[in-house]
C-alpha positions as CSV (number, residue, x, y, z in Angstrom):
1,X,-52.6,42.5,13.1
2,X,-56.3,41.7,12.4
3,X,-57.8,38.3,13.1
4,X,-60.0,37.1,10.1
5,X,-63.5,36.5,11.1
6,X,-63.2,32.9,10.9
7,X,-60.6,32.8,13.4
8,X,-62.4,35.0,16.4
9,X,-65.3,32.8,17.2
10,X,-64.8,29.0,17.4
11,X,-67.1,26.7,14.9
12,X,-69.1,24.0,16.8
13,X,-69.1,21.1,14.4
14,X,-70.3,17.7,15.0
15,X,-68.7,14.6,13.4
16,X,-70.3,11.3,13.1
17,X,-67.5,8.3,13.8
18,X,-67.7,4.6,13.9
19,X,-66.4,2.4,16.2
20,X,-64.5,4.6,18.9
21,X,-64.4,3.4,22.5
22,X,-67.8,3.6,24.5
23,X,-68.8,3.2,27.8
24,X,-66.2,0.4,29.4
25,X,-63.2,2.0,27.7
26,X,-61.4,4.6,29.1
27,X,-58.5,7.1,28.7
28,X,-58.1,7.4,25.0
29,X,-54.2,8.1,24.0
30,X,-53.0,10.5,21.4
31,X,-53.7,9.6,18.0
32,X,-50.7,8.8,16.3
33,X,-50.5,8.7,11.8
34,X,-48.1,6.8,11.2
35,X,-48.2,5.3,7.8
36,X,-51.4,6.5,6.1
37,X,-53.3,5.0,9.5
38,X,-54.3,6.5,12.5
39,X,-53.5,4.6,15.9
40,X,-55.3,5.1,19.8
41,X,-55.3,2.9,22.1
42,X,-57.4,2.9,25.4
43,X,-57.8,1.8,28.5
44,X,-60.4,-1.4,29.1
45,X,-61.7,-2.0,32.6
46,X,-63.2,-5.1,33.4
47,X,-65.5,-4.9,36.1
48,X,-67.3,-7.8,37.8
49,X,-68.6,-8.2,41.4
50,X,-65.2,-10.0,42.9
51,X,-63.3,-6.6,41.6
52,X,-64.0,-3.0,42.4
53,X,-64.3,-0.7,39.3
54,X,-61.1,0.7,39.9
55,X,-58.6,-2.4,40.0
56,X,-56.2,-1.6,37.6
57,X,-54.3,-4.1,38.0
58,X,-57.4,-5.9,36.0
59,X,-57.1,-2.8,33.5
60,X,-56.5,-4.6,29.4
61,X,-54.6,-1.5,26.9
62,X,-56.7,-1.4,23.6
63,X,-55.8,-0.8,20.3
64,X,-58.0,0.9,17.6
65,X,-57.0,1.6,13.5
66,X,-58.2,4.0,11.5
67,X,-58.0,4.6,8.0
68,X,-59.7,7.8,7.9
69,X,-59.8,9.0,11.3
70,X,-63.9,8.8,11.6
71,X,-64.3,4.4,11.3
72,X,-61.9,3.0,13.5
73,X,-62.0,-0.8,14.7
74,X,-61.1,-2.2,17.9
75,X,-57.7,-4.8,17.4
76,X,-58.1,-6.2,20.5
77,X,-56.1,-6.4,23.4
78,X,-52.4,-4.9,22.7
79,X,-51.6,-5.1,26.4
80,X,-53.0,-7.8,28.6
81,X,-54.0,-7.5,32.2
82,X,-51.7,-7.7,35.1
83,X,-52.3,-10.3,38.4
């Protein structure tokens, strides 16, 4: 069997999104279309100078909605914190 061109070398493309998690959100779940809109929810670590970077127990779950998959829009908090 013969792999069409397309297939043997991998296309680098660049996609330009709006609204996805930056740099105090973390561990972004499968995205799940359910319904014409695509779901991902994240982790969100909230650091200050009484708690270590990595107390999850301080850790908030995210959700984000997307219509389109490329603009999404942070919900808020769909899991609060523990403690």
């Amino acid at each position: 069997m013969e792999v069409p061109p397309e297939l043997q070398r991998p296309n680098k493309r660049i996609v330009e999104t709006e609204g996805l998690p930056d740099n105090d959100r973390h561990d972004p779940s499968n995205i799940i279309f359910y319904k014409g809109r695509y779901y991902m929810w994240c982790t969100h670590h909230e650091v200050t100078d009484n708690q270590p970077y990595d107390a999850f127990m301080f850790t908030r779950l995210h959700l984000y909605i997307s219509s389109d998959g490329l603009r999404w829009k942070d919900m808020g908090i769909a899991l609060d914190r523990g403690g």
